[in-house]
N, C-alpha and C positions, 0 to 999 in steps of 0.2 A: 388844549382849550376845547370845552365842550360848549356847541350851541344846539338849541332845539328850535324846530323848526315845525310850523301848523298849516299844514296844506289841506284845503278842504274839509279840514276836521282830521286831518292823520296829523301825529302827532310823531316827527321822525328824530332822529343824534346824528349829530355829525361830531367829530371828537378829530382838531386837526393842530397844526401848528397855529399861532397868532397870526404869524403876517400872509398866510394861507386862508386863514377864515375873515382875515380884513380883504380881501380882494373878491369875497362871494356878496357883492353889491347887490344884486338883482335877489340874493334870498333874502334882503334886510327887513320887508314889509311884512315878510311873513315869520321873524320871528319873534318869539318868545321868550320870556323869563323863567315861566315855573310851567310844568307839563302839569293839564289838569286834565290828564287822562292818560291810557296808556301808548307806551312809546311803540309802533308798529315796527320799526325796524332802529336799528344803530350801524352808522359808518362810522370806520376808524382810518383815517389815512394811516400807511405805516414808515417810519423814521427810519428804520434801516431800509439799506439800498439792496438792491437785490430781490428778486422773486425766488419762492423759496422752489427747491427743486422735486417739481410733483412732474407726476405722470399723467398728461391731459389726453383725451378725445374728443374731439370736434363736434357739434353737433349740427351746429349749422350758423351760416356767415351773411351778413345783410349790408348791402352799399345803398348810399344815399347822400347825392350831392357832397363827394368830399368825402366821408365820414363812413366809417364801416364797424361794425359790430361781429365779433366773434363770439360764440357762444360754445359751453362744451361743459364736460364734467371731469372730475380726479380720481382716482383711482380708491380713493376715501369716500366717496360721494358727495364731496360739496361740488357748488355749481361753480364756472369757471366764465370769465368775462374779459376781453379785451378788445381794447378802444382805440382804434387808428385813425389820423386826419391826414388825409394825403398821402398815405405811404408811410407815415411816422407813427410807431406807436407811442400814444398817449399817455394808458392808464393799464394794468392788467387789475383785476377784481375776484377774490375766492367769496363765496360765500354758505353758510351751514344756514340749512332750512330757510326761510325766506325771510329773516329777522337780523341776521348780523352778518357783517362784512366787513372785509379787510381789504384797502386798495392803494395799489402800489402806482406812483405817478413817474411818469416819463418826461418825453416831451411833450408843449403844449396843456399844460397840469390841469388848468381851470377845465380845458374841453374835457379830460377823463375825467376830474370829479364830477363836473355838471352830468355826463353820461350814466356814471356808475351811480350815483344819485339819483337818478329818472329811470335806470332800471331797478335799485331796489326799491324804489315807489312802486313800480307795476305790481314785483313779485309781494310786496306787501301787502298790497290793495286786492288781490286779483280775487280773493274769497270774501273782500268788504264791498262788495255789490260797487265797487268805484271802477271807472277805466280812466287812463289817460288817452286822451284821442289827438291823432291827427289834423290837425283842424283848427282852421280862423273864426274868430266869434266875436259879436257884435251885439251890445244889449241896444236895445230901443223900448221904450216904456217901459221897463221894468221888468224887462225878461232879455235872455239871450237866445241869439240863433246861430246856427251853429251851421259852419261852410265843409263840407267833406270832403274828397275827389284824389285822386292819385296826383302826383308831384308835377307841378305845372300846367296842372288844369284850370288854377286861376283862383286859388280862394284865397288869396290877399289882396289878388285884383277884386272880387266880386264884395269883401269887406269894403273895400278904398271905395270904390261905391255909392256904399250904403252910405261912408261918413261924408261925401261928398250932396250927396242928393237927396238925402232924407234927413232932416230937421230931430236934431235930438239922440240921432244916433253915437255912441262912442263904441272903441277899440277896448275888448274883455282881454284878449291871446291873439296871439297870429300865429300858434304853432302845435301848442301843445296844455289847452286848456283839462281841468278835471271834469268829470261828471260823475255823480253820486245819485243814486236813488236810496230815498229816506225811508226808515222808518214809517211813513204813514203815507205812503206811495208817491210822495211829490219826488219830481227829477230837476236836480240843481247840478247847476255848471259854473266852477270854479275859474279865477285865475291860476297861475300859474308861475314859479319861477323861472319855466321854462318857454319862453319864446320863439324857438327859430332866429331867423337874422333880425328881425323884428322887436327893439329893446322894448316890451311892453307887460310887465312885471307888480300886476294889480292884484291885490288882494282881495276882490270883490267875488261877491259869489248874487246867483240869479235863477230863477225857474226858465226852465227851460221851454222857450214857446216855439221852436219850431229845431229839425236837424233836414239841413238840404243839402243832398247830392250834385256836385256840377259834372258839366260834362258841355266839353266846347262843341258850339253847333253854329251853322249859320243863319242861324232864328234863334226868337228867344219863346220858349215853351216850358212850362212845366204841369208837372202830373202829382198825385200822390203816390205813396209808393205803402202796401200792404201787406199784412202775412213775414211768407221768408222773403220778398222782394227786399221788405222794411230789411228783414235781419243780415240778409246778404250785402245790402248797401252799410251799413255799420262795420261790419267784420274787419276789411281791410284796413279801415280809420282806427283800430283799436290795436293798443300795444298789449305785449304778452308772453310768455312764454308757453308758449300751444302744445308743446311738443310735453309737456310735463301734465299728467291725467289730472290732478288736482289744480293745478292753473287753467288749465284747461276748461273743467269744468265751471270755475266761478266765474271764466270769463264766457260762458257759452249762458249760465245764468240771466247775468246784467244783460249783456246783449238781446236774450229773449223778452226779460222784461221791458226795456226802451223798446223793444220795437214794437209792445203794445202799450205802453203809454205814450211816448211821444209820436206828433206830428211826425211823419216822414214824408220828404216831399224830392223831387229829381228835378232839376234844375235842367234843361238843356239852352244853351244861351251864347250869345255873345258879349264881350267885355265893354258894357254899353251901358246908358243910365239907361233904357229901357231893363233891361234884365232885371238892375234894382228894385225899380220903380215896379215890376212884375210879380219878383220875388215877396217883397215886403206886401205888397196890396193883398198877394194872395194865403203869407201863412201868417202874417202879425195877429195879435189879439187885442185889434183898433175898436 
């Protein structure tokens, strides 16, 4: 069974079994009937059991709360992916150039295909000016803001917040929202079917009025942030394959341009409605 699915304007295939694609809940907002435009990537889950037997090298392995990503290449040149939760593998993933893939499920099936699905979003997007970021976001009149910070610095708390304390505010992502820079320079920030632990899976999209840095402190202060400060505080929020010159490059791109169009601002703060109350007063567009 094949569905298509419209993230941010990407328009992606997933081609799985029935009662495989009845259980992906959270991508149902986002999909589609007819592709009215082109498909940037196609996933196939594959029926037969077994991985086929290629000769991989490593390139490099990333843990995160649980969850670890292997990444490497085959002796053919496709790219090569596997997905562990706990020590179990998940999913393994081959893929040719950055448009079509094959992914074999293990244990834990949904956690590999949600994985291998959000990385062939990266590698699709990585030269259409879009990133996936790290990152909780919150629209308030009509734009979103966007919370960035390394894992457990607080930007679910610093969201919860905002919807706690400030009038009007709602939940965009808690984990892994889009952002796309247009055609005619405006910077919009997508939902997501991905959320973190956080089931929050909105199809809404919003100009982007502010991206703030946290960083736990015992005060609450913030600054703007300029230049390569702007750029360097992005980088780490931004998913990728870096290690690949042309991904590399379009993500090196977007990054430059967000850092001179959007607000960038550093947040130093404690988990407190003052921080909110600090944040919002000083980057909304009241």
């Amino acid at each position: 069974m094949r569905k298509i699915y419209n993230v941010a304007g990407h328009l992606f295939e997933v081609d799985a079994n029935e009662a495989l694609v009845a259980q992906l809940e959270q991508y149902k907002p986002f999909e589609v009937s007819v592709a009215d435009g082109p498909i940037v990537f196609a996933l196939k889950v594959a029926e037969e059991e077994g991985f086929p037997d290629v000769e991989v090298t490593i390139d490099t392995s990333q843990d995160d709360d649980g969850s670890q990503i292997t990444a490497g290449h085959t002796a053919d040149g496709r790219s090569y992916f596997e997905f562990l939760l706990y020590g179990q593998r998940a999913a393994r993933m081959l893929v040719s150039g950055s448009d079509e893939a094959t992914v074999w499920l293990e244990d834990h099936s949904l956690f590999g295909l949600n994985n291998g699905l959000m990385v062939m979003y990266t590698l699709a997007t990585a030269c259409r000016r879009t990133a996936l970021f790290h990152s909780s976001v919150v629209s308030y009149r009509g734009r979103g803001y966007m919370f960035l910070g390394q894992s457990g610095t607080g930007k679910s708390t610093h969201s919860s917040l905002w919807l706690k304390h400030i009038a009007g505010t709602q939940l965009v992502n808690d984990d892994n929202p889009v952002v796309r820079l247009l055609d005619d320079g405006s910077v919009w920030v997508y939902g997501s079917p991905w959320s973190g632990k956080t089931p929050c899976y909105r199809n809404v999209s919003l100009p982007v009025g502010a991206i703030v840095r946290l960083s736990q402190a015992p005060f609450n202060r913030i600054s703007p942030l300029r230049g390569i400060e702007a750029y360097a505080a992005l980088v780490p929020s931004i998913s990728g394959k870096r290690w690949d010159k042309r991904q590399a490059e379009g993500l090196h791109e977007t990054e430059d341009l967000l850092a001179q169009r959007v607000g960038m601002w550093h947040l130093e703060c404690l988990p407190d409605e003052d921080a909110a109350l600090l944040c919002c007063k000083t980057v909304s567009h009241d």
